[in-house]
C-alpha positions in Angstrom: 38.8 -31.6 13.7 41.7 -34.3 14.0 44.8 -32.8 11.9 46.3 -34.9 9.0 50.1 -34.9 9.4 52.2 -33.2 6.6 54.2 -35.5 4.4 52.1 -38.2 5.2 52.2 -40.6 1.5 49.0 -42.5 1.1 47.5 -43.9 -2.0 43.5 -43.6 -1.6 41.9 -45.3 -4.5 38.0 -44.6 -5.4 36.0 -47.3 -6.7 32.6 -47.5 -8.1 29.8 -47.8 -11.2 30.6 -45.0 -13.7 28.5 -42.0 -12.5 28.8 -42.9 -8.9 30.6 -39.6 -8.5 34.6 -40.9 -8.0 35.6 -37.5 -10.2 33.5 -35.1 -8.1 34.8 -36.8 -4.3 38.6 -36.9 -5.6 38.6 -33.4 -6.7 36.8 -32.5 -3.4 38.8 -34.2 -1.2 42.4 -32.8 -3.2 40.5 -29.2 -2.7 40.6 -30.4 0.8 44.2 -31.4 1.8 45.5 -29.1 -0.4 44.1 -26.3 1.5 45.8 -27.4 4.7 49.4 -27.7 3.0 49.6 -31.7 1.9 51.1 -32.4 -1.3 48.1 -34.5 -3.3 48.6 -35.6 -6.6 45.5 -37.3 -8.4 45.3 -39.8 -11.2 41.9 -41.1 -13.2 42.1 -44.5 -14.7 42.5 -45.2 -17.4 44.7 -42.5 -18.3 43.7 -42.3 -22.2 46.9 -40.6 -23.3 49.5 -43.1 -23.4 50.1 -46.0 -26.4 48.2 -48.3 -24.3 45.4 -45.9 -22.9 45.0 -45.5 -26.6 43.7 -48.7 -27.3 41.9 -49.2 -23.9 39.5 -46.0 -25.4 39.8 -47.8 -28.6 38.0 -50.3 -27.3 35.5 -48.7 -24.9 34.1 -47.0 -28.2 33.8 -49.9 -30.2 36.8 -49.5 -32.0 38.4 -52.5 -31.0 37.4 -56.0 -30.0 39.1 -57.6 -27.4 38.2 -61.1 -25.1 37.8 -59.6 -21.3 41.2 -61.0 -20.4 43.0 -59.1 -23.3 41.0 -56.1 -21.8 41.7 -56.6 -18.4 45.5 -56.9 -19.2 45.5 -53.7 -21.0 44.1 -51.9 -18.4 46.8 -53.1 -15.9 49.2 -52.4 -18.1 47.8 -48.6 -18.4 48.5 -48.8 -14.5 51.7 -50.0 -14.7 52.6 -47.3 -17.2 51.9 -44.9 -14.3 53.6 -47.0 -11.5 57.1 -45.1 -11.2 55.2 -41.8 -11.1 53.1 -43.4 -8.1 55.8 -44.6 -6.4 58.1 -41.2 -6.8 55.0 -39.1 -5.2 54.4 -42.0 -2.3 58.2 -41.6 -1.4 58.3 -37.6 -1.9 55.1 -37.9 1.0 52.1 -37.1 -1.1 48.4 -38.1 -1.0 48.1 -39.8 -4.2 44.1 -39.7 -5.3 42.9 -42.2 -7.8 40.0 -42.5 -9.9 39.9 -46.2 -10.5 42.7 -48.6 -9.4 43.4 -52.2 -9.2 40.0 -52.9 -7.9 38.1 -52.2 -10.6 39.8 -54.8 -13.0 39.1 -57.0 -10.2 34.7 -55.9 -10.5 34.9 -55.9 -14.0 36.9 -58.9 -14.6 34.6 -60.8 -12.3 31.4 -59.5 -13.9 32.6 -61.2 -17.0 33.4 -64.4 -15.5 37.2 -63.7 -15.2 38.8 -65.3 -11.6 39.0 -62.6 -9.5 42.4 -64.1 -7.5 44.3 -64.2 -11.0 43.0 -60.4 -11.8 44.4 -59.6 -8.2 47.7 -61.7 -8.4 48.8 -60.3 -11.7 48.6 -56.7 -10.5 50.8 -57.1 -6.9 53.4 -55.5 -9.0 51.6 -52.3 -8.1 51.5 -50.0 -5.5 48.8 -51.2 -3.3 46.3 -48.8 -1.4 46.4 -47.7 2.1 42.9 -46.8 1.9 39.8 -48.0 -0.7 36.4 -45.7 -0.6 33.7 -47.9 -2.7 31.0 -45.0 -3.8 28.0 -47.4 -4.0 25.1 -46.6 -6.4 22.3 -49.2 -8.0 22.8 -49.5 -11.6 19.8 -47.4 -12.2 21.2 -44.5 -10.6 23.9 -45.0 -12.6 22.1 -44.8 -15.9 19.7 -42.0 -15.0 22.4 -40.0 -14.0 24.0 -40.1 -17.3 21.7 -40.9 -20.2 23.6 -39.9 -23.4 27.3 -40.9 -24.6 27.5 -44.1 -22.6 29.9 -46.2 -23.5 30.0 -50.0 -24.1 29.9 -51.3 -20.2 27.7 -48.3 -19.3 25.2 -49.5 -21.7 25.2 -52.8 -20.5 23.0 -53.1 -17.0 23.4 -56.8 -16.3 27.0 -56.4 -15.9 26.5 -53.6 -14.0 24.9 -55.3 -11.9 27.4 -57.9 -11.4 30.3 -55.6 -11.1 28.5 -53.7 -8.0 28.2 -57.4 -6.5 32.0 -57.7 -6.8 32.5 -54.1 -5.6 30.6 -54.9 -2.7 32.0 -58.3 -1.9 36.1 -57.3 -2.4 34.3 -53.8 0.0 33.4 -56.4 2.7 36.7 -58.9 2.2 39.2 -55.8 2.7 37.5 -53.7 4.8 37.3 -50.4 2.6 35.3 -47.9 3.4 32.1 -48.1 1.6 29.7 -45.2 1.0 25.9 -44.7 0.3 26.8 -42.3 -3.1 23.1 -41.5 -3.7 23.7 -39.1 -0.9 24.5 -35.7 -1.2 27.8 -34.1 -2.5 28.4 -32.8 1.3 27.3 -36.0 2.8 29.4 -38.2 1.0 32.4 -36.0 0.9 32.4 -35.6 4.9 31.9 -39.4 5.1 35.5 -39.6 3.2 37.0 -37.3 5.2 35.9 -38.8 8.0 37.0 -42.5 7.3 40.7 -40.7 5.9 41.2 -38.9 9.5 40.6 -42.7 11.2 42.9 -44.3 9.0 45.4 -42.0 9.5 45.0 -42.2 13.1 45.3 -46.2 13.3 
């Protein structure tokens, strides 16, 4: 197997329908580098624990009720809280591993008729991926994998629906790497490696 080179900073961002398995692949593939000596630091948005975070879950558990571009803003915002820290790992030469990132604004912003080019301009201030993995699942799967304790969006298949459409469609416009997530653990975690190992490589 191809070796990944030491101190080599990349920001990998997972996207994908909740229950598509972004938790499990990020943990597997940290697991992974760590265990041949890279530096990886991981991240799952939205981080709940800061002043905007707060209202983000707020929100997601009916708490709070914002329009979709008040929501959309807060969740950028809950990115930007975390920018420095990104930016400190990237330059120290990490792998920085997130659960969510910019994209997702982007599919769920679109699936409730936001314009996906402002939900994209207004977030260049972050630090942008060197590699996107899109886990892919039907909305179905989604819901059947997790049928108690959904929250608001989860609940709501439509949308899903739609936000797998933009998910596929910002997949095919920046050529991320897009995997079949109904797979297997294994399969789907050796198709990630695999796509990190040509990236690196290019």
């Amino acid at each position: 197997m191809t070796c990944l080179p030491v101190n080599y900073e990349m920001l990998i961002a997972f996207e994908g329908l909740d229950q598509s398995g972004k938790q499990t692949q990020v943990g597997r593939l940290a697991r992974h580098l760590r265990a041949r000596h890279h530096r990886v630091e991981t991240l799952e948005f939205p981080v709940y624990n800061t002043p905007i975070g707060s209202e983000i879950r707020a929100a997601l558990e009916g708490a709070r009720s914002f329009p979709p571009d008040v929501l959309q803003l807060l969740f950028v915002a809950n990115r930007g809280e975390l920018r420095s820290e990104i930016e400190t790992w990237l330059t120290e030469g990490a792998y920085v591993l997130c659960d969510r990132y910019a994209s997702s604004s982007v599919a769920y912003g679109e699936a409730q008729e936001l314009d996906p080019a402002w939900l994209r301009d207004i977030q260049h201030f972050l630090p942008q991926p060197d590699l996107t993995v899109l886990l892919d699942i039907p909305p179905s799967v989604a819901a059947a994998r997790k049928q108690r304790g959904r929250d608001r969006f989860e609940q709501d298949l439509p949308l899903l629906a739609r936000v797998r459409d933009s998910y596929l469609r910002q997949a095919r416009e920046g050529k991320w790497v897009t995997v079949d997530a109904s797979q297997g653990k294994d399969e789907v975690a050796m198709a990630i490696r695999g796509a990190l190992r040509a990236r690196v490589k290019e």
